[in-house]
ZADREN-530127 format. One record per residue: x, y, z of N, C-alpha, C in turn; residue in three letters; residue number from 1. Coordinates in Angstrom, 2 decimals. Example, Ala and Ser with C-alpha at 12.3 -4.5 7.8 and 13.67 -1.06 7.14 Angstrom:
<sites>
{site {13.19,-5.69,7.80},{12.30,-4.50,7.80},{13.20,-3.30,7.80},Ala,1}
{site {12.85,-2.25,7.08},{13.67,-1.06,7.14},{12.90,0.03,7.87},Ser,2}
</sites>
This chain:
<sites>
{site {0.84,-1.17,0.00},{0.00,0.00,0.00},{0.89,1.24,0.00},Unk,1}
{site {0.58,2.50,0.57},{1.14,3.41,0.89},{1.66,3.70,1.97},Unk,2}
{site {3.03,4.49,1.83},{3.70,4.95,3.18},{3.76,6.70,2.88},Unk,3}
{site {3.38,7.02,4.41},{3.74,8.68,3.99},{4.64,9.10,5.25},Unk,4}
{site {5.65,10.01,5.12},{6.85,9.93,5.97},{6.83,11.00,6.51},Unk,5}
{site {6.78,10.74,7.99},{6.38,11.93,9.14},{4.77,11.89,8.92},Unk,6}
{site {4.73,13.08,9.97},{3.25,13.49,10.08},{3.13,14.88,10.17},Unk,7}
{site {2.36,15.32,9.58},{2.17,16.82,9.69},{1.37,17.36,10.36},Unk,8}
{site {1.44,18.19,11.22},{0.92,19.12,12.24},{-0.64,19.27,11.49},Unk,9}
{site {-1.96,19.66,12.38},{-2.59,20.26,12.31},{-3.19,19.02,11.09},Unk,10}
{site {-3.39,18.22,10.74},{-3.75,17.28,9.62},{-4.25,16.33,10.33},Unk,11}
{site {-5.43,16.08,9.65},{-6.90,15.06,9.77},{-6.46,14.03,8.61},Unk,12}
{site {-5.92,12.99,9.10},{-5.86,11.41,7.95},{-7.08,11.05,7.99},Unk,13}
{site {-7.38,10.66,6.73},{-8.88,9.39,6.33},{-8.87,8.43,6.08},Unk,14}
{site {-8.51,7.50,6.08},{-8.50,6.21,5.48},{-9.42,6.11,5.05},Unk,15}
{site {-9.06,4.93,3.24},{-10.19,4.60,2.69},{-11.00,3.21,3.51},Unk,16}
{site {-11.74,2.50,3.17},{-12.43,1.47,3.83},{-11.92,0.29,3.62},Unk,17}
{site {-11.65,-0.60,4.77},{-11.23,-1.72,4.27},{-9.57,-1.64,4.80},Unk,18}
{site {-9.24,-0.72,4.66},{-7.93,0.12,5.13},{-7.64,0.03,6.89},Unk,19}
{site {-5.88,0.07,6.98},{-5.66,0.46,8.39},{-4.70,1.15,8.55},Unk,20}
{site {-4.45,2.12,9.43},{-3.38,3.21,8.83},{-2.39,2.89,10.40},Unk,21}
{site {-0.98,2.28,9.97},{-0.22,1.98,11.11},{1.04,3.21,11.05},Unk,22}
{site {1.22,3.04,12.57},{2.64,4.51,12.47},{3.64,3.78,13.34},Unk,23}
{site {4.75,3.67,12.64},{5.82,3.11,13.32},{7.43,3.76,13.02},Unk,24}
{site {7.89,4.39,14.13},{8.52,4.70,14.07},{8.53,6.23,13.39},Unk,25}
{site {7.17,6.83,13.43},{6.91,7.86,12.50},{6.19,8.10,10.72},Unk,26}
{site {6.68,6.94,10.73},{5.95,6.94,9.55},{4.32,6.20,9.38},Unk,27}
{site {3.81,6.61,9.03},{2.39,6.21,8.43},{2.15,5.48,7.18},Unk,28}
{site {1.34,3.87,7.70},{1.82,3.27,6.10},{0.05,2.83,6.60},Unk,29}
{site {-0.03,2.43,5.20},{-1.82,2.12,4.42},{-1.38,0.83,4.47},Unk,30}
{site {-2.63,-0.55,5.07},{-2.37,-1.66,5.02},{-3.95,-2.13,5.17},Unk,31}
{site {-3.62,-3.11,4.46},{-4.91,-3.97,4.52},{-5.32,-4.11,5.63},Unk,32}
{site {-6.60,-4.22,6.15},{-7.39,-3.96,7.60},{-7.56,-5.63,7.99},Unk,33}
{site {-6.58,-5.62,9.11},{-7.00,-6.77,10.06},{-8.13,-7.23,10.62},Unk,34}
{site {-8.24,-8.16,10.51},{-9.39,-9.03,11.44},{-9.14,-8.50,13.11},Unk,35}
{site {-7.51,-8.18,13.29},{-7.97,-8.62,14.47},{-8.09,-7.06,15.13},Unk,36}
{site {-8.02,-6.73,16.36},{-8.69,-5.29,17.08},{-8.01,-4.45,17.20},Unk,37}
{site {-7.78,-3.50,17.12},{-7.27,-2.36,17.39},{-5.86,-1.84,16.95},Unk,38}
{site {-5.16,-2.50,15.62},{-3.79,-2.82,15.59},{-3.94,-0.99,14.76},Unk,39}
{site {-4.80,0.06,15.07},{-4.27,1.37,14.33},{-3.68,1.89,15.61},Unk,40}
{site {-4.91,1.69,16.62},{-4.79,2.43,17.84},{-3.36,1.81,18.28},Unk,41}
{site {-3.39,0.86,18.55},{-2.32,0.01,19.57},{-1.01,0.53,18.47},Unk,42}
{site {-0.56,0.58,17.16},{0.62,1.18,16.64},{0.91,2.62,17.26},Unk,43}
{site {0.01,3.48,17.27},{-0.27,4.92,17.73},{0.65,5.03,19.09},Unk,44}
{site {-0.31,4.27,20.11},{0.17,3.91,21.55},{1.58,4.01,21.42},Unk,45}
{site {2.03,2.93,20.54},{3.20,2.32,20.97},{4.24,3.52,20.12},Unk,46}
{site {3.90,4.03,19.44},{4.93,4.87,18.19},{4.79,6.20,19.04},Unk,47}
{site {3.49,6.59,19.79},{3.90,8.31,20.18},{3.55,8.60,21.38},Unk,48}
{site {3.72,7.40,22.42},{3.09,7.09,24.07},{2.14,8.11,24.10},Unk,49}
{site {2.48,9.23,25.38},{1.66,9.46,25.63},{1.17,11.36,24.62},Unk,50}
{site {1.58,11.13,23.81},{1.45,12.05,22.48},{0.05,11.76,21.63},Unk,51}
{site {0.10,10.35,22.05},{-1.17,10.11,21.18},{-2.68,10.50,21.35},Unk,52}
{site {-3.64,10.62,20.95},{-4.95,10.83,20.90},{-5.89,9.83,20.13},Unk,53}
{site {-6.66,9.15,20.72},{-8.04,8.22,20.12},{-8.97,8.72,20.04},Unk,54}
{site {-10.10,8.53,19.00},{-11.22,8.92,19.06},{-11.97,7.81,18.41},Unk,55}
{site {-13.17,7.26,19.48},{-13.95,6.05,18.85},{-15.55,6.88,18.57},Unk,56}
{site {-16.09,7.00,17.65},{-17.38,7.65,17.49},{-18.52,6.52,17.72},Unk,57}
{site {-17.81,5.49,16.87},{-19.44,4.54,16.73},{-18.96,3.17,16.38},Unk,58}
{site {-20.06,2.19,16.57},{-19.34,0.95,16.40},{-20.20,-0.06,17.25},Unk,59}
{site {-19.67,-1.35,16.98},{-20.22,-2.76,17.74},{-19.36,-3.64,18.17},Unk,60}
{site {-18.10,-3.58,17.31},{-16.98,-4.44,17.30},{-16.26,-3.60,19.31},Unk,61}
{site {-15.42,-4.84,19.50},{-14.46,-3.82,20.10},{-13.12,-3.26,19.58},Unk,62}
{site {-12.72,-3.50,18.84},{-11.45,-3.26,18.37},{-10.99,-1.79,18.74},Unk,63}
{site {-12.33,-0.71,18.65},{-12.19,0.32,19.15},{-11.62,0.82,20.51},Unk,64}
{site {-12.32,0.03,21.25},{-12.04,-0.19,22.89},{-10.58,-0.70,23.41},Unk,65}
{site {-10.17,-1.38,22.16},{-9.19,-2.13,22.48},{-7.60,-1.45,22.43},Unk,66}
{site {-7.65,-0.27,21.51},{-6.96,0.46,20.46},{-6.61,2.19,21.74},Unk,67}
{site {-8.31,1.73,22.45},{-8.48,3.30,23.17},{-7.70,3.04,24.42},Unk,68}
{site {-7.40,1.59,24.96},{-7.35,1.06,26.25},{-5.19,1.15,26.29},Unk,69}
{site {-5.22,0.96,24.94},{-3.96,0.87,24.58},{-2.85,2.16,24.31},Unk,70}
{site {-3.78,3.13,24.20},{-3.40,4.53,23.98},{-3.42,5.06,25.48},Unk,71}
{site {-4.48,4.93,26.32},{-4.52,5.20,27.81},{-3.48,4.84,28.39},Unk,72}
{site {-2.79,3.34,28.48},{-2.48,3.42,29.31},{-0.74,3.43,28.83},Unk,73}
{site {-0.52,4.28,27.65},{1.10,5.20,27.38},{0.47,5.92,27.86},Unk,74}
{site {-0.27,7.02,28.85},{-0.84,8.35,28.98},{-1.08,8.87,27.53},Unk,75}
{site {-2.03,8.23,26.60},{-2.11,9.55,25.46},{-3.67,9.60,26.31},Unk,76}
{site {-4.33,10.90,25.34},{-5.71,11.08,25.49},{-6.64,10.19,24.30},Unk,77}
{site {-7.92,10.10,25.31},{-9.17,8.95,24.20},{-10.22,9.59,24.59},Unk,78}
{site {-11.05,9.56,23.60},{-12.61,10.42,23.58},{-13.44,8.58,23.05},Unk,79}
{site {-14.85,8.53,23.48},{-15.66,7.81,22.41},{-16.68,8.65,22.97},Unk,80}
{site {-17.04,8.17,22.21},{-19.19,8.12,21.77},{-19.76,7.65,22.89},Unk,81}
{site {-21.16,8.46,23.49},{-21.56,7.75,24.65},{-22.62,6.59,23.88},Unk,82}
{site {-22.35,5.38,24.85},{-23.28,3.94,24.56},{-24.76,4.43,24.11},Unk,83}
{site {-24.85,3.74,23.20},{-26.18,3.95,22.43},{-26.52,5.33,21.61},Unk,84}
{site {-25.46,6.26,21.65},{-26.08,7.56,21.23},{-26.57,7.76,19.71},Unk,85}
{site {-25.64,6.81,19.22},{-25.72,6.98,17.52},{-26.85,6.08,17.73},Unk,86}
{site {-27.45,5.12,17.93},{-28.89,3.97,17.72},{-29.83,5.35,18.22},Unk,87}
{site {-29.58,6.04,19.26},{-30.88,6.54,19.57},{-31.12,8.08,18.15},Unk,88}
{site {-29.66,8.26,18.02},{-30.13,9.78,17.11},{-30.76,8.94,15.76},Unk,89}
{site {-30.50,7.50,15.47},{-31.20,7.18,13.80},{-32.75,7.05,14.48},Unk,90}
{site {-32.88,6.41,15.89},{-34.52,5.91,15.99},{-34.90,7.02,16.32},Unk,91}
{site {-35.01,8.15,16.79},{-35.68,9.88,16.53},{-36.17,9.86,18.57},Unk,92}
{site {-34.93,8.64,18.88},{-35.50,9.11,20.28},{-34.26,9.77,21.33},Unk,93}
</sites>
């Protein structure tokens, strides 16, 4: 896939779907998306301790949880989504 070298300040990455965006050692490379949980977050953790930042919005899987748990505890910061919020804003309650 792709590698992009360093990271630049002030920049929002997207990944396309299907996609997992790992940082090691600084660099950022595009890789086919694992089965298994959290291997964006948990690279993050491990590449920028407690530098890093998570953000889980929505979801069912844990991989999210897993990725956020992994960033916590290098001291980075993690935000998610409160439980159920996205089910209740589609059902209009």
């Amino acid at each position: 896939m792709k590698s992009i070298l360093g990271r630049v300040t002030n920049h929002v990455y997207v990944i396309p779907p299907n996609a997992s965006l790992i940082v090691q050692q600084g660099i950022l490379t595009l890789q086919p998306r694992q089965q298994t949980g959290g291997a964006q977050r948990q690279s993050l953790a491990e590449d920028l301790h407690e530098c890093a930042i998570g953000v889980v919005l929505s979801g069912t899987a844990t991989d999210g949880t897993v990725g956020l748990e992994a960033i916590k505890a290098e001291g980075g910061l993690t935000f998610a989504q409160a439980a159920g919020l996205l089910y209740r804003c589609f059902l209009g309650s």
